[in-house]
OpenMM code with the backbone's topology and positions (N, CA, C; nanometers):
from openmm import Vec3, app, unit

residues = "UNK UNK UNK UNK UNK UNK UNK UNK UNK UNK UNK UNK UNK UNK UNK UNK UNK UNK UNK UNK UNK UNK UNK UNK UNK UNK UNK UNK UNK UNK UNK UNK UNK UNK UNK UNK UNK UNK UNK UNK UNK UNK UNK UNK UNK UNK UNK UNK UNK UNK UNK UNK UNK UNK UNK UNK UNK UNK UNK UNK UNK UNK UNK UNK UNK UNK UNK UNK UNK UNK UNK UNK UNK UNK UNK UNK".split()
positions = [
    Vec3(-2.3244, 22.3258, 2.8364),
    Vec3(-2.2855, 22.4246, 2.9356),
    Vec3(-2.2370, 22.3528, 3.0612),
    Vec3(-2.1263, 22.4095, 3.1024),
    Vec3(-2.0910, 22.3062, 3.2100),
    Vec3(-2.1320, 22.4462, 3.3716),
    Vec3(-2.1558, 22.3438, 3.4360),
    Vec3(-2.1537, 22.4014, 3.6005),
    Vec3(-2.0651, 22.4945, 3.6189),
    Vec3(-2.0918, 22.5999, 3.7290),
    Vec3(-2.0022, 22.6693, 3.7950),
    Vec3(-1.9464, 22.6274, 3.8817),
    Vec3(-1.8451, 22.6007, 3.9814),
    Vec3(-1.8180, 22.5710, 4.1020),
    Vec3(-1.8762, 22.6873, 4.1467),
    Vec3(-1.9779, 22.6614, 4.3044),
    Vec3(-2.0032, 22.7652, 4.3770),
    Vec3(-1.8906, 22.7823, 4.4955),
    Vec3(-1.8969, 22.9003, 4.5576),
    Vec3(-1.8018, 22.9140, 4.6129),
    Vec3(-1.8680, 22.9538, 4.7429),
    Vec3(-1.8737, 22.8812, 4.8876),
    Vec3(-1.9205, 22.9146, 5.0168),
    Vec3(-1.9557, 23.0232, 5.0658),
    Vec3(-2.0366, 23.0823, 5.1134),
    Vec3(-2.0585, 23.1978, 5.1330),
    Vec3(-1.9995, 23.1531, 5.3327),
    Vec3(-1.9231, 23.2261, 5.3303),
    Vec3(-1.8309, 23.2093, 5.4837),
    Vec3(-2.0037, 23.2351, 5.6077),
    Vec3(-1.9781, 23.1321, 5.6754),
    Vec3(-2.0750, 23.2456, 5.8062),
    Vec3(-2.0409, 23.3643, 5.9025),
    Vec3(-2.0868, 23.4449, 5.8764),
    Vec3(-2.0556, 23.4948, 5.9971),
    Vec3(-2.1159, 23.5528, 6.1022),
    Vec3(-2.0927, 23.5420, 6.2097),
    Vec3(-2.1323, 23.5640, 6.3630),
    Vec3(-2.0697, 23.6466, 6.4112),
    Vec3(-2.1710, 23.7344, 6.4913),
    Vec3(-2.1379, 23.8747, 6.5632),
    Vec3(-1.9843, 23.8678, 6.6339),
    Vec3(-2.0153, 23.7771, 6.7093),
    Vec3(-1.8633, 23.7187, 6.7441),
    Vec3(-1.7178, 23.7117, 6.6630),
    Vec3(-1.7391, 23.6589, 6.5604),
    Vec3(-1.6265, 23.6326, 6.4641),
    Vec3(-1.5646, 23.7264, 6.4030),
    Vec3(-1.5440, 23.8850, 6.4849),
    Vec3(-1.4604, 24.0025, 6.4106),
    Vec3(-1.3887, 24.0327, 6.4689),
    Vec3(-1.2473, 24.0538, 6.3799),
    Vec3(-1.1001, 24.0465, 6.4048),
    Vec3(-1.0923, 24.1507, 6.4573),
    Vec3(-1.0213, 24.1694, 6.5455),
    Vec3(-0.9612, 24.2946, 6.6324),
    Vec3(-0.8462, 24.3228, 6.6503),
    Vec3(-0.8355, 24.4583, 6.6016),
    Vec3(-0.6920, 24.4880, 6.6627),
    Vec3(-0.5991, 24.5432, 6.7773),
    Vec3(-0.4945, 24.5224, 6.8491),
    Vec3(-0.4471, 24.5432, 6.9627),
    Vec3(-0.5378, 24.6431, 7.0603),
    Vec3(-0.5922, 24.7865, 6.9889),
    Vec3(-0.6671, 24.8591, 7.0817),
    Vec3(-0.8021, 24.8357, 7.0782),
    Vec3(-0.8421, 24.7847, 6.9474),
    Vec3(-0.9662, 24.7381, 7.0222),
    Vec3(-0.9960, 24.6303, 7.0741),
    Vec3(-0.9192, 24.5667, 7.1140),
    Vec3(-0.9141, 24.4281, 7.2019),
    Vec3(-0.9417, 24.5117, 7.3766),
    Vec3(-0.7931, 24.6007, 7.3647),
    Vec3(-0.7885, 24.6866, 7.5047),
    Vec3(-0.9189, 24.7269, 7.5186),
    Vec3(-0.9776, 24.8314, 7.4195),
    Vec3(-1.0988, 24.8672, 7.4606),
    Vec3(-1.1986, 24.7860, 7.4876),
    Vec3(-1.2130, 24.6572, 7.5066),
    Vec3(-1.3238, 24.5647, 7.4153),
    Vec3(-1.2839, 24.4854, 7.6255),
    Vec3(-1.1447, 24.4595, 7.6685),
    Vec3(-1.1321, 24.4281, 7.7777),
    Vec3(-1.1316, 24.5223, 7.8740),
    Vec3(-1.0771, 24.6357, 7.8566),
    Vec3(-1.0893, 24.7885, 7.9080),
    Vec3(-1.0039, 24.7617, 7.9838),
    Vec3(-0.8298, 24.7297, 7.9390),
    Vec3(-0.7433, 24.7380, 7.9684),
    Vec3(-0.6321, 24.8048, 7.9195),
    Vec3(-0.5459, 24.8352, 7.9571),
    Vec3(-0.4399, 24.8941, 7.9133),
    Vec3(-0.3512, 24.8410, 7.8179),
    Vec3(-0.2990, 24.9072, 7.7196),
    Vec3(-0.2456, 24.8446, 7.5982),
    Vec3(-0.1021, 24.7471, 7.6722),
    Vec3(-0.0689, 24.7895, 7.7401),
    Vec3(0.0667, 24.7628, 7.8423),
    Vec3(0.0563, 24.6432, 7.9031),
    Vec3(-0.0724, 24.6431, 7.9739),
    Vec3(-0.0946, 24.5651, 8.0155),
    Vec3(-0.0988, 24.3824, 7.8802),
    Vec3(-0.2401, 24.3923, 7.8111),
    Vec3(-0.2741, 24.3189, 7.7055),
    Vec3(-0.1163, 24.2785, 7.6184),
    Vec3(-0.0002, 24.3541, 7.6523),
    Vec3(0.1016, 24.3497, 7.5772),
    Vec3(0.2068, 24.2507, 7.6475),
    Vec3(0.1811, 24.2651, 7.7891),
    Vec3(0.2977, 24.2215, 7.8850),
    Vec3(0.1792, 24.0546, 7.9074),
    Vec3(0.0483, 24.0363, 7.9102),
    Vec3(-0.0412, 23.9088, 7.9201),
    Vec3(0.0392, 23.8280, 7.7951),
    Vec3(0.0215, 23.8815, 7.6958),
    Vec3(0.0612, 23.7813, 7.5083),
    Vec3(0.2211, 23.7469, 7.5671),
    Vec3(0.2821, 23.8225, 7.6339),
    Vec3(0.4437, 23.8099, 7.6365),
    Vec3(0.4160, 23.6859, 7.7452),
    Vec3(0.3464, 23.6939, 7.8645),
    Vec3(0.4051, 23.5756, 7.9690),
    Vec3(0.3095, 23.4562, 7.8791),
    Vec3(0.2350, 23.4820, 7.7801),
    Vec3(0.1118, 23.3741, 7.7305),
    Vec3(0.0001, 23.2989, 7.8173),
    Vec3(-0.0179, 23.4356, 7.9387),
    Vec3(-0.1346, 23.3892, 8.0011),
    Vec3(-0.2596, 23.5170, 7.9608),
    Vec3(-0.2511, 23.5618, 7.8400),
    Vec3(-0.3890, 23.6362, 7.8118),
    Vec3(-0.4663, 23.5411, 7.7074),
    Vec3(-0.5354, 23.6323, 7.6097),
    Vec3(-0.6508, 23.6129, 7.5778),
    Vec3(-0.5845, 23.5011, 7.4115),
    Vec3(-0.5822, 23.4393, 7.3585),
    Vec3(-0.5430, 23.3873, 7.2097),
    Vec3(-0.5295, 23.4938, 7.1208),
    Vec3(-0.4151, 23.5155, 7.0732),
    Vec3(-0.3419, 23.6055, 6.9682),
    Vec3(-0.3443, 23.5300, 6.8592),
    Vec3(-0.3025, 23.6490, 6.7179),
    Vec3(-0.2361, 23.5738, 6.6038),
    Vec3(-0.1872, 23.7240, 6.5797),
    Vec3(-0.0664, 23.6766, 6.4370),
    Vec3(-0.0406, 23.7771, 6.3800),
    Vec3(-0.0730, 23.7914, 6.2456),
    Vec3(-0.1305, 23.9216, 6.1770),
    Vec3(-0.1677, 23.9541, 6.0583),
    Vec3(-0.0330, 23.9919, 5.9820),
    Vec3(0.0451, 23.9626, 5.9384),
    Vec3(0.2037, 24.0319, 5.8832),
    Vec3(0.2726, 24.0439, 5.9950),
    Vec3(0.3208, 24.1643, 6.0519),
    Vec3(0.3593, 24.2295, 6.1737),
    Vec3(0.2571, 24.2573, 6.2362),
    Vec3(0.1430, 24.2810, 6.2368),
    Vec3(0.0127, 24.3405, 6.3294),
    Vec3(-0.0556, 24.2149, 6.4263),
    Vec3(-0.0627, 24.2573, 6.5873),
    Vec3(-0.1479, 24.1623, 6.6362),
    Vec3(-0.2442, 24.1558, 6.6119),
    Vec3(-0.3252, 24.0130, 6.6112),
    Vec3(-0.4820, 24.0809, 6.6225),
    Vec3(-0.5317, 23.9460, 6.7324),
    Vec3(-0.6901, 23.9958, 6.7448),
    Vec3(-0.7627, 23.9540, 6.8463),
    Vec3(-0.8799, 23.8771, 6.7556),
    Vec3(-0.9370, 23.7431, 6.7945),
    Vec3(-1.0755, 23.7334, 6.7505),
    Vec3(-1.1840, 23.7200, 6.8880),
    Vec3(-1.3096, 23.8438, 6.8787),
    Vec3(-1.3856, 23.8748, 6.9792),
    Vec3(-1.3955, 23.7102, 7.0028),
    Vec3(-1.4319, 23.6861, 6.9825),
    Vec3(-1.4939, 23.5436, 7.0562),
    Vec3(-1.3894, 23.4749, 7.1288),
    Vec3(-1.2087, 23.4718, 7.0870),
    Vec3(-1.1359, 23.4690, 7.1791),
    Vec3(-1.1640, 23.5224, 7.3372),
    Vec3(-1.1724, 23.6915, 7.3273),
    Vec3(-1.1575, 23.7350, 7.4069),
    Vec3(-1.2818, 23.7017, 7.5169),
    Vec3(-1.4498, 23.6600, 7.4177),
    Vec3(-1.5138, 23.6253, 7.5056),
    Vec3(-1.5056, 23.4875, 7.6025),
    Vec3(-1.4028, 23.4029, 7.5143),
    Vec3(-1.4253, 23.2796, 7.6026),
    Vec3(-1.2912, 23.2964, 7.7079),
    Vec3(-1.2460, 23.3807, 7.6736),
    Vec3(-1.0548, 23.4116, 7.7825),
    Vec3(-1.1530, 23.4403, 7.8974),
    Vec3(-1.2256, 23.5669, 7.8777),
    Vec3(-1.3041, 23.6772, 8.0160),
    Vec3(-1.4307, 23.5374, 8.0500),
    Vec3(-1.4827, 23.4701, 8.0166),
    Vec3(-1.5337, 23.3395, 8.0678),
    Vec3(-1.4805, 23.2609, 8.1551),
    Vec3(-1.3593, 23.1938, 8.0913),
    Vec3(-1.2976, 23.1299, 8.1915),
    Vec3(-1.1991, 23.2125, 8.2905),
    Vec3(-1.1579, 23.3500, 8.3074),
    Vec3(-1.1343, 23.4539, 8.4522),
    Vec3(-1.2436, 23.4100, 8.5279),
    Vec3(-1.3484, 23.4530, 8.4892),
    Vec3(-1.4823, 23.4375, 8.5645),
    Vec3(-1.5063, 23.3398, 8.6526),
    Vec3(-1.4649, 23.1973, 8.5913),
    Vec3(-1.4867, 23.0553, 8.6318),
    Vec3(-1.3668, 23.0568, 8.7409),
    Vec3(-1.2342, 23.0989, 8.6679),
    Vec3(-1.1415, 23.0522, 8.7642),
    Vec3(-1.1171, 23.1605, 8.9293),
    Vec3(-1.1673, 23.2383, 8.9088),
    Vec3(-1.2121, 23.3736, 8.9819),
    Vec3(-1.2927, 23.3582, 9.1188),
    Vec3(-1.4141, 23.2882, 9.0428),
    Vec3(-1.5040, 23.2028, 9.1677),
    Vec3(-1.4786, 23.0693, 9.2110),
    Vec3(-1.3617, 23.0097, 9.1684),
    Vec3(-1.3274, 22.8724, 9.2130),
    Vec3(-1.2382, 22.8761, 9.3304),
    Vec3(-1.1571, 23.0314, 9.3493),
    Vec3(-1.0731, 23.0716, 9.4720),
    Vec3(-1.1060, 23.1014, 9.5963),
    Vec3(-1.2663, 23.0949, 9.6034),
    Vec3(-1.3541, 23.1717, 9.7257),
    Vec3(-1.3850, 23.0777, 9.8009),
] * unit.nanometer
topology = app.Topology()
chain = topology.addChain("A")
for resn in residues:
    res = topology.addResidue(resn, chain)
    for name in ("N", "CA", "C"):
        topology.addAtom(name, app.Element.getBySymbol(name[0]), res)
């Protein structure tokens, strides 16, 4: 009898779920317009595309709204 190859069971973390364009907005509680015109100058949060569809990974968006934070209080 020969072995199976096992196959990884992926990890995953609360963090690590894909989002799409509105729930990114909702998730920053911004305007789709807005989140749309940030990806265009490429100063928002890390994008990809699924086919044609944007998407978001939360943990992107948590470390984007991290470093606002940092760079936010470095102006005062």
């Amino acid at each position: 009898m020969t072995a199976q190859p096992t196959i990884p069971t992926p990890r995953r973390n609360p963090g690590d779920e894909m989002l799409t364009l509105q729930e990114a907005c909702a998730f920053l509680r911004v305007p789709e317009g807005t989140l749309r015109y940030w990806r265009h100058l490429g100063c928002g949060p890390h994008s990809f595309k699924v086919g044609r569809h944007v998407r978001y990974w939360r943990t992107d968006l948590i470390l984007w709204l991290a470093e606002q934070t940092k760079r936010g209080s470095s102006h005062q």
